[in-house]
C-alpha positions in Angstrom: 0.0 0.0 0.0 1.4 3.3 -1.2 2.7 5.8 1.7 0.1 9.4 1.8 1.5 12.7 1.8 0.2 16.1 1.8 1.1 19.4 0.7 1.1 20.0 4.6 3.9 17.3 5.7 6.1 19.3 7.6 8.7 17.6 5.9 8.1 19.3 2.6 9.8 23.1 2.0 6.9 25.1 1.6 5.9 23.2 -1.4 5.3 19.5 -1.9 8.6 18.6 -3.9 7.9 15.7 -6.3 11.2 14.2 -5.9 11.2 14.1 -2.4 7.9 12.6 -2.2 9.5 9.8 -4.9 12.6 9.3 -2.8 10.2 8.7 0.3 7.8 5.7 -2.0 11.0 4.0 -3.1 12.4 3.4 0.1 9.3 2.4 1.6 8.7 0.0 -1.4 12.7 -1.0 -1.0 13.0 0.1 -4.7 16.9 1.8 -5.6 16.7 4.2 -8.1 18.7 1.9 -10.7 16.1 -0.9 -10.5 12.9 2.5 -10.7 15.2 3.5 -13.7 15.3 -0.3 -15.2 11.7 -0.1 -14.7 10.3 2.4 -16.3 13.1 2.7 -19.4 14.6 6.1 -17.6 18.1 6.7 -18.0 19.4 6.2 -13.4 20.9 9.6 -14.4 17.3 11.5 -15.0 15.4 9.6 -11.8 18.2 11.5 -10.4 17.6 14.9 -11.2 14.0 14.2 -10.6 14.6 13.3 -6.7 16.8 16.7 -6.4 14.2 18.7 -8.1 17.0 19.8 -11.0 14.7 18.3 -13.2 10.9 18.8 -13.8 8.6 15.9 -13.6 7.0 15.8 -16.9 3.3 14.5 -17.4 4.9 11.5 -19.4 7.5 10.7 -16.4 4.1 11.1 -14.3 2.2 9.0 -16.0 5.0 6.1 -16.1 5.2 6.3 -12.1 1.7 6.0 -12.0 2.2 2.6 -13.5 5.1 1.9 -11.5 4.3 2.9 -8.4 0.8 2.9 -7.8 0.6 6.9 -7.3 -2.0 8.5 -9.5 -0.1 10.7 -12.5 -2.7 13.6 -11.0 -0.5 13.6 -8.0 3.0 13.5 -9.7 1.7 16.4 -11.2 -0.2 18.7 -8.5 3.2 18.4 -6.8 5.4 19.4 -9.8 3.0 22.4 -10.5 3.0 23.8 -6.7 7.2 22.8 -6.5 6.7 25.5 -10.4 5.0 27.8 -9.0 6.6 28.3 -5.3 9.8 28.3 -7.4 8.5 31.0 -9.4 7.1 33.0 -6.2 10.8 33.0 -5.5 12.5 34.3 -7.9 9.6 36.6 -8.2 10.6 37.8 -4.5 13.9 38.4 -5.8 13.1 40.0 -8.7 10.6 42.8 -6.4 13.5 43.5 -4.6 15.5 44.7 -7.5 12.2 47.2 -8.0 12.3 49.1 -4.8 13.9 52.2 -6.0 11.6 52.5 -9.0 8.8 52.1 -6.6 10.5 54.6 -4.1 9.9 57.4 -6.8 6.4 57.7 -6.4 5.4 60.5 -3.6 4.8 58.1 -0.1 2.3 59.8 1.3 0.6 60.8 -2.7 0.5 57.2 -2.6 -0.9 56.1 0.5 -3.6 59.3 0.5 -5.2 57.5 -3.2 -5.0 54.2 -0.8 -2.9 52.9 -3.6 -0.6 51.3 -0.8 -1.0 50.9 3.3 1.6 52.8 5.7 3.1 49.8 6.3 4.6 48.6 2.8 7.7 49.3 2.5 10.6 47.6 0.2 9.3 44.4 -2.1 5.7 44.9 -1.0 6.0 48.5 -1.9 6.8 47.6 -5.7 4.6 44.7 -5.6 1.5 46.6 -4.8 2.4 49.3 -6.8 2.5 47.1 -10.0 -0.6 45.4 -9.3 -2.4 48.6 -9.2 -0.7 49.4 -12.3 -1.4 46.0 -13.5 2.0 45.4 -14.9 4.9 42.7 -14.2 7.5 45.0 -14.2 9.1 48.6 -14.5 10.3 48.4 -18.1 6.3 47.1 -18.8 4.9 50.2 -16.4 7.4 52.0 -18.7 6.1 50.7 -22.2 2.2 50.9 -21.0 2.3 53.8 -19.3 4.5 56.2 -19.9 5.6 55.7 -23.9 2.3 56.4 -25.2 2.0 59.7 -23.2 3.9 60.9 -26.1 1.4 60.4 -28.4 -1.3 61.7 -26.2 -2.7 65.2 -27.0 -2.1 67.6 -24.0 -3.7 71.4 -24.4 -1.5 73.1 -22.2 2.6 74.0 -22.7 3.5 73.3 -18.8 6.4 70.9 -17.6 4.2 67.8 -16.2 5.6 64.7 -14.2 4.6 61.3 -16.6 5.0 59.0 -13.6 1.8 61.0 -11.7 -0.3 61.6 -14.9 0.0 58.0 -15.1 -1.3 57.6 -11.2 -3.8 60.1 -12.2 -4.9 58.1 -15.1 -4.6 54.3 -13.9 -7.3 55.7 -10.9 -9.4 57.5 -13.2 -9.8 53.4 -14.4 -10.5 52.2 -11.3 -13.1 54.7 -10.7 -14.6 54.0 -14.1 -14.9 50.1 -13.6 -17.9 49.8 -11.6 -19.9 52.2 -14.2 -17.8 50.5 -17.4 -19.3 47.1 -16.5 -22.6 48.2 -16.9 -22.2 50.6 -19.7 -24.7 49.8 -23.0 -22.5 50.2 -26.6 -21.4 53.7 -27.2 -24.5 56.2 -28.8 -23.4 59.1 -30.8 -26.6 60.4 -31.3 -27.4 60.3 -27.4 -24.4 61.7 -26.5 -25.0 64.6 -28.6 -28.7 64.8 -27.0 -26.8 64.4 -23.7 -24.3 67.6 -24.6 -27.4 69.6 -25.3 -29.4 69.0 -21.9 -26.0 69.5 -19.6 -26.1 73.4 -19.3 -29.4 72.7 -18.1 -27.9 70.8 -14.9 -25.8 73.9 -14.1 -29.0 75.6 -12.4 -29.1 72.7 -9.7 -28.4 74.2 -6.9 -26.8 70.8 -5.4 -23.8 71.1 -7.7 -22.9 67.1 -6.4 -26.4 65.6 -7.3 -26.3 67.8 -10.9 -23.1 65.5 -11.6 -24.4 62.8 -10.3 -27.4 63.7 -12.9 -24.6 63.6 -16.0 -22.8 60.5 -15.2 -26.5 59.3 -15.3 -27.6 61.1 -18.5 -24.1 60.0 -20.2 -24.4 56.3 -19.3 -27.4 56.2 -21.3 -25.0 57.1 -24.2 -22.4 54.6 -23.2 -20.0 57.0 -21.9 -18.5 56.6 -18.3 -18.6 59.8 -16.7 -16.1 59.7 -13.3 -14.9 62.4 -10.7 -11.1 62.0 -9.8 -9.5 64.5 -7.3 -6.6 65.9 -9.4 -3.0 64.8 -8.7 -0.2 67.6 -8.1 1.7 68.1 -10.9 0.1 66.6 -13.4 -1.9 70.1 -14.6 -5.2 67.7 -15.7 -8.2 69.0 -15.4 -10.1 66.1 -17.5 -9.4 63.0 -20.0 -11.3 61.5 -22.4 -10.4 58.0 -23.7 -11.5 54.7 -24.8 -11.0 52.0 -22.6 -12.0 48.5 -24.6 -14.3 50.3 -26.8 -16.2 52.1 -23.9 -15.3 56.0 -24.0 -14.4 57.3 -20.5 -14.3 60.8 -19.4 -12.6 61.7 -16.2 -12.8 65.2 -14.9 -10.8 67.1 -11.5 -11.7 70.1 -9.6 -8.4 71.5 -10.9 -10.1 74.9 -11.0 -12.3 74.8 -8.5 -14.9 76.6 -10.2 -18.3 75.7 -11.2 -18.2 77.1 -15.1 -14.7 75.3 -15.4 -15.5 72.0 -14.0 -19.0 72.0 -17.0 -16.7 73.5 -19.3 -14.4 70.7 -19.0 -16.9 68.2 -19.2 -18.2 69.3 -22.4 -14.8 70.1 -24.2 -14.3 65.9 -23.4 -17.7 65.0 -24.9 -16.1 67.0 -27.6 -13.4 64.9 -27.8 -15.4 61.8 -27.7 -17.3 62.5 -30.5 -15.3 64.6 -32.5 -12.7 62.5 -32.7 -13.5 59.0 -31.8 -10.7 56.2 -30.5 -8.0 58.4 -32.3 -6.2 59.2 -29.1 -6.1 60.2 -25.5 -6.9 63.7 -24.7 -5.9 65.5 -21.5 -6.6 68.7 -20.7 -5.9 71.5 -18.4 -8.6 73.3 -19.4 -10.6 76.4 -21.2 -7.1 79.3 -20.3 -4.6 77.0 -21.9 -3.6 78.4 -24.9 -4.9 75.6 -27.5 -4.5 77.5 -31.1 -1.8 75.5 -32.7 -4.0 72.2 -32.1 -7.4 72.2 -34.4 -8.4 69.3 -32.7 -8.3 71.5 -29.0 -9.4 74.1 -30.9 -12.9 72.0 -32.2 -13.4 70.7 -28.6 -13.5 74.2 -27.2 -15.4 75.6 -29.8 -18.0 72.6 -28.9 -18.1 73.8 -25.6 -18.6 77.6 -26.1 -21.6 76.9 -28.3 -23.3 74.6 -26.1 -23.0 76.8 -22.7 -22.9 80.5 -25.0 -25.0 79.9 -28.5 -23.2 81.7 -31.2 -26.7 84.4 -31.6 -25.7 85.6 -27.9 -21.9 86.3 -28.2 -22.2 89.3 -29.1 -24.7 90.1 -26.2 -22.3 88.2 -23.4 -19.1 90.8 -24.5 -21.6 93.9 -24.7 -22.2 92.9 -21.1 -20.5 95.1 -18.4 -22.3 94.8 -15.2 -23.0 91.6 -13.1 -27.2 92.8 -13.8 -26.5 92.0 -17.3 -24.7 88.7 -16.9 -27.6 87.2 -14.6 -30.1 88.3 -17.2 -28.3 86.9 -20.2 -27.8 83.3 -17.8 -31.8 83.5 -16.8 -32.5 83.6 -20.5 -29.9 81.0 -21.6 -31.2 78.4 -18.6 -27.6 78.0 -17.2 -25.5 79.2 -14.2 -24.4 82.9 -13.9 -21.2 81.1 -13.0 -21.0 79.5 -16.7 -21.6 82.8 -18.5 -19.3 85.0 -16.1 -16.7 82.3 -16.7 -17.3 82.5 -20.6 -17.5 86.4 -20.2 -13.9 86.2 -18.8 -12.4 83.5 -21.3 -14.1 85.9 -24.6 -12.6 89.3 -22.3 -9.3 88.6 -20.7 -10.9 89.7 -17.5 -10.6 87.4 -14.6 -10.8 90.0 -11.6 -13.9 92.2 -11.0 -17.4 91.9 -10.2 -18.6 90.1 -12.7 -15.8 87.1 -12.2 -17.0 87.2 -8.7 -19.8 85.6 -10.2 -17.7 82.2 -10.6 -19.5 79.8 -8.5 -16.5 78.2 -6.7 -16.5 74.5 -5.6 -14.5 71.4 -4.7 -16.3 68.4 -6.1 -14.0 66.5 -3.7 -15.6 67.1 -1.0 -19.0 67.7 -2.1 -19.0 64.2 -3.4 -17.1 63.2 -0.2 
């Protein structure tokens, strides 16, 4: 009767080790391992490397010692995968600890506020829980997925930015995204134009938190994931639009902390989405960046002036001069004072005065909070 063991024998390292376990049924079947090898046609030198573990225990070798020896090939094998993959845990270990300084870049405490790590990692577990939330295997793959295609993503703003956070920025922006993503019906172009039409309308609400929680609603219906994400410093985003396995996200900040900006922003993305769909990623610092040389930029913003300013009022908004004038021309639009004062200081160059007092100020991070 064949001997049991279990992954749990104390004797085994960790990990069940086939060759161990085959050592242990030949002597308590008084088999050498010249007579196993004569046998089962295996060369004395390969039952060998078998026992030591220098060789792997193939499903053929398995199957032969199943014959043999009674022990079902399943078994042989169940052990040889676990002895693979503790083995690979291993040098894995090794490998993390050759990552820490590339995980030691990141800001700490940046890291630890997004609860992207605990206090307590440190070293290996640092780098291992930073690539799992990047979903990578490795710094030269973070490297290839998230930082060499930020060249070829379209930025409307001239400022010095640090790749490494607009890709923490980004890979949360994801996160945040999932829950909504997995319920998201197939992308509508014609509903998200009826979408873009109805937001200024949600400007009014005097709950600004429940009016966004209104367009991530009134965008869903148009397949498009709509997600808040408190802005990362240095990274100059104030919203993203992109297309994550076919489903367009747009991800917004409170960069500005103003209520025109933040339903400015939101429209220059669906811009973006349907303007130019699945051609790139767009990030933006918003409506004061200085966007002429890029037609693309230049089309989103236009998008978003017509839809919160219709082109038969501009002239009316510049006339204006008093803050009497602004609330009029916003009571007769159905939108915010805050989004024409904000317009009336993009079209103007004025951003001090009475009338740019009018810009409803906000921090969507903690009104959402």
């Amino acid at each position: 009767m064949m001997t049991t063991y279990t992954a749990t024998d104390p004797q085994f390292d960790f990990a069940p080790q086939p060759g161990r376990w085959l050592q242990r049924e030949l002597d308590h079947q008084a088999i050498s391992q010249a007579q196993l090898a004569a046998r089962t046609g295996l060369s004395t030198k390969h039952i060998n490397l078998v026992i030591k573990g220098t060789a792997a225990l193939s499903p053929e070798v398995a199957v032969t010692l199943e014959q043999i020896l009674g022990t079902s090939a399943e078994a042989w094998l169940h052990m040889e995968a676990e002895r693979q993959i503790h083995q690979a845990r291993k040098d894995r270990s090794r490998a993390l600890a050759g990552f820490v300084d590339w995980a030691s870049s990141f800001p700490r405490q940046l890291l630890i506020d997004r609860k992207v790590i605990e206090k307590t990692d440190v070293g290996s577990e640092l780098a291992a829980k930073l690539l799992d939330f990047f979903s990578v295997a490795s710094p030269s793959a973070y490297t290839k997925t998230w930082l060499e295609p930020q060249a070829s993503y379209k930025r409307s703003q001239v400022h010095s930015i640090d790749p490494n956070l607009t890709a923490l920025w980004l890979r949360l922006s994801e996160q945040h995204a999932e829950r909504l993503m997995a319920n998201a019906p197939a992308y509508d172009a014609a509903k998200l134009k009826a979408a873009a039409e109805h937001l200024p309308k949600l400007t009014v609400t005097e709950d600004v938190a429940e009016a966004f929680i209104q367009a991530q609603q009134l965008l869903l219906t148009a397949g498009v994931v709509l997600v808040f994400v408190p802005e990362v410093p240095n990274t100059r985003i104030s919203g993203v639009s992109r297309w994550i396995n076919g489903t367009p996200m747009i991800a917004v900040t409170s960069r500005y902390k103003a209520l025109d900006s933040l339903w400015f922003t939101i429209l220059h993305e669906i811009a973006h989405v349907l303007l130019h769909p699945k051609r790139s990623t767009f990030i933006d610092e918003g409506f004061k960046a200085d966007d002429d040389a890029d037609a693309q930029e230049t089309a989103a913003n236009t998008f978003a002036q017509d839809h919160l300013i219709p082109a038969d009022y501009r002239a009316q908004l510049t006339r204006n001069t008093t803050e009497k004038g602004i609330v009029s021309l916003a009571k007769t639009l159905g939108v915010a004072p805050s989004l024409v004062a904000g317009q009336w200081s993009f079209r103007t160059k004025i951003w001090g005065g009475p009338i740019a007092k009018l810009r409803k100020k906000i921090d969507l991070a903690e009104l959402l909070s």
